[in-house]
N, C-alpha and C positions, 0 to 999 in steps of 0.2 A: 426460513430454510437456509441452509446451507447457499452462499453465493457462490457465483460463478465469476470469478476473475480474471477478465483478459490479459496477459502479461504485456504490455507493450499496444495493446489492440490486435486487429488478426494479423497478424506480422505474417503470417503463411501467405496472406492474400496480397498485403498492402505491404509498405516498409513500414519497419517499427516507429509506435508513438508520432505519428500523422492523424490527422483531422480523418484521415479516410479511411484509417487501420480500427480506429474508435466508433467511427460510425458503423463497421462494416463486424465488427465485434457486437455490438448492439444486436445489432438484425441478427444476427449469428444464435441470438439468445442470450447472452453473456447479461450479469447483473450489475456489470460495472467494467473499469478496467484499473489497470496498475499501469501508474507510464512514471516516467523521470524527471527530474529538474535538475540544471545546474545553471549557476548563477554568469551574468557576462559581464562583461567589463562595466557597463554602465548602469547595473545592477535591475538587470531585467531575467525575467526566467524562463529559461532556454527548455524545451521540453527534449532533452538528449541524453542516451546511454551512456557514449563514450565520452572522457575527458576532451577529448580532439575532434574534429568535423572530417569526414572524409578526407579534405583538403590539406588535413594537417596541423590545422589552424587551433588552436587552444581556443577552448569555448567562453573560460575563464578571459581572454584578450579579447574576445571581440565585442562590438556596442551591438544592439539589437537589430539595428538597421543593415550590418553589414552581412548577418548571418545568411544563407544559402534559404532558398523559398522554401526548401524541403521541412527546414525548423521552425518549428511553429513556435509563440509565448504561449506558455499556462494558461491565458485568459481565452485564447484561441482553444486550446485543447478542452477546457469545461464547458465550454459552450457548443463543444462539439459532442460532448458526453452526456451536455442535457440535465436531466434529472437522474440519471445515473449514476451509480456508487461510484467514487473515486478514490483509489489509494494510491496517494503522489509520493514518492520515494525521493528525498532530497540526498542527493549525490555530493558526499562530501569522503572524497579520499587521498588516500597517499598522492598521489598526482594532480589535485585539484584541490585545495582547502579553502575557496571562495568563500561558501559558507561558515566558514569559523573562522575566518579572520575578516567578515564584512556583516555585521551583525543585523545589517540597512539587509541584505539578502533576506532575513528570516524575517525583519518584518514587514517587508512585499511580500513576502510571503503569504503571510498571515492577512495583511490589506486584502492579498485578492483572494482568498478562501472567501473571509468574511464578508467579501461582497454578494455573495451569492447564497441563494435561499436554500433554508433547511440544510445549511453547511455541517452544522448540529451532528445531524444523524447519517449524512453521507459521502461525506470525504472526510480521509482517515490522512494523516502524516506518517509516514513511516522511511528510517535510515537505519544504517548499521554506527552513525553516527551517535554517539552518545550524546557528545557536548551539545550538537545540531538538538536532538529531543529535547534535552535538559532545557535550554534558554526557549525553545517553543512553550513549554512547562509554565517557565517565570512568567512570559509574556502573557498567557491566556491558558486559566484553568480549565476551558471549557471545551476546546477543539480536538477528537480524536487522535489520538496517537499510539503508533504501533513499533515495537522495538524488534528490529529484525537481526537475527544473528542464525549462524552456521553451523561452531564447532563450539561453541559454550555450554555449561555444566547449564540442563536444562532448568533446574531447582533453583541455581541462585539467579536465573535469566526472568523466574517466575517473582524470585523475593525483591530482585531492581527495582521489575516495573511496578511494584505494588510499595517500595518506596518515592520512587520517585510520582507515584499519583495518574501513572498509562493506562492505556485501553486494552492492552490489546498485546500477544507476542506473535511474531511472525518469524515460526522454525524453519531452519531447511526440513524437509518431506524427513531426511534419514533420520531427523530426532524425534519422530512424534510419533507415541504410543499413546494406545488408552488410556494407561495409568497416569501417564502426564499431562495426559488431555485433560483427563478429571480432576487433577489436581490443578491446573491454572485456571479451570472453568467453576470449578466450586469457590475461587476466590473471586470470583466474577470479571475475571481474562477473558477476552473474545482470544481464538486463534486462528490464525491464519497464515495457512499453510503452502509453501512454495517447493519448486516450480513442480506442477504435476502432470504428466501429457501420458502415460501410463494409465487405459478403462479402467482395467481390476485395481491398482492400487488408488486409483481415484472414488470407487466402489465402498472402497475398503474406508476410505476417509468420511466420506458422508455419510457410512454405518456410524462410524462413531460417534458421529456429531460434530466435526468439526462449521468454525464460524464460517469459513471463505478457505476457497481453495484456488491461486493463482496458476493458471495454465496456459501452454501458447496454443491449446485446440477449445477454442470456448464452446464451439459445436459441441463436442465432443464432451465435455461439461458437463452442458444443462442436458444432455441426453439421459445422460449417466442421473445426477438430481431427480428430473422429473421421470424415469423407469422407477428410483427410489421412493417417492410422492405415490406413481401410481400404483405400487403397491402395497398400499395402505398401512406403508413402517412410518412411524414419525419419530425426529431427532429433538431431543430436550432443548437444542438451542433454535429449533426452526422459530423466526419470529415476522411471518409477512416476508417482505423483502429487504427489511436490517435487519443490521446483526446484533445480538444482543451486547453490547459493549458497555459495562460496568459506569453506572454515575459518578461514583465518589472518584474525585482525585486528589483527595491530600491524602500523602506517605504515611503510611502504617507501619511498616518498621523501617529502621534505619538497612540500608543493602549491603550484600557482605562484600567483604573485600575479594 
């Protein structure tokens, strides 16, 4: 079926991406969440939105030890999520370029996914970074990955990831129609669709089928899912509680410029 992805955990309830936002997302119904990584100085991974800490403090400068109790590492936050879907968004931007210029970042990364069972089929990587996805690519054929973008030509965002050998596109909400739905999912694209907190247009999304839709009301979600379940419509991608996210990942065509 269509998952239900917490953005952050219940951020309404708790503060964002805490052990207690994750959990309290869970119970909520939520079939997973989406929370952040950025890398700290002593190349530990900081579960944080913003490049800065409250304090000011570049997250990128500080060692693990020195960070604020509120920050939790990665290995803290999946084990707070359980057997729970995961989509970890590695945070690599204008302000922060940790992860592409310390390449030891991506594979802690990758150390602590694979440590954890049936990593396989439910924790997914996803950036708006490219070069971040790409060297995850080289590193391991095998682990989920989702290319998230905003304002790009939806078509050639679908020809990338099917060269580069992804799972999965992750539109903003304002680019996703049926027709492009059906064309990234007939290539065997999961999508997963952000940030949605909107009943009817969230309605409107698991009519169509979409894989996962991320939202800050997860209640609110699985409500919306399971009214659609109970009455007796099923969606081509519904599959138990993963998503169906394409095997093959060696590049099919080369990506347009």
């Amino acid at each position: 079926m269509t998952l239900v992805l917490a953005h952050r955990g219940a951020s309404s309830f708790f503060p964002e991406n805490t052990a207690e936002a994750f959990l309290k997302a869970i119970g909520l119904g939520a079939d997973g969440v989406e929370l952040d990584v950025r890398l700290t100085a002593d190349c530990s991974l900081a579960v944080h939105h913003d490049p800065q800490l409250r304090d000011g403090r570049d997250v990128s400068r500080v060692v693990a030890s020195s960070l604020p109790e509120s920050v939790i590492l990665l290995p803290a936050a999946l084990d707070a999520c359980g057997k729970s879907f995961v989509n970890i968004e590695i945070k690599n931007d204008v302000d922060d370029q940790s992860f592409a210029k310390n390449k030891g970042g991506l594979l802690e990364l990758l150390r602590v996914i694979k440590a954890r069972t049936n990593y396989k089929k439910r924790i997914l990587v996803s950036s708006f970074d490219r070069g971040c996805l790409e060297t995850i690519r080289e590193l391991d054929s095998e682990i989920l990955i989702g290319y998230l973008f905003a304002d790009e030509n939806f078509e050639k965002a679908i020809e990338y990831c099917l060269a580069m050998g992804f799972n999965a596109l992750h539109p903003a909400d304002a680019l996703v129609s049926q027709s492009r739905l059906n064309e990234a999912q007939s290539e065997g694209l999961a999508v997963c669709v952000w940030t949605v907190d909107d009943e009817e247009r969230f309605r409107e999304l698991v009519a169509m089928g979409v894989n996962c839709v991320i939202t800050n009301f997860p209640d609110l979600g699985r409500q919306v899912v399971n009214n659609y379940v109970r009455g007796g419509q099923t969606n081509r991608s519904f599959s138990g509680t993963q998503v169906n996210f394409k095997e093959e990942t060696s590049p099919k065509k080369s990506p347009s410029s």
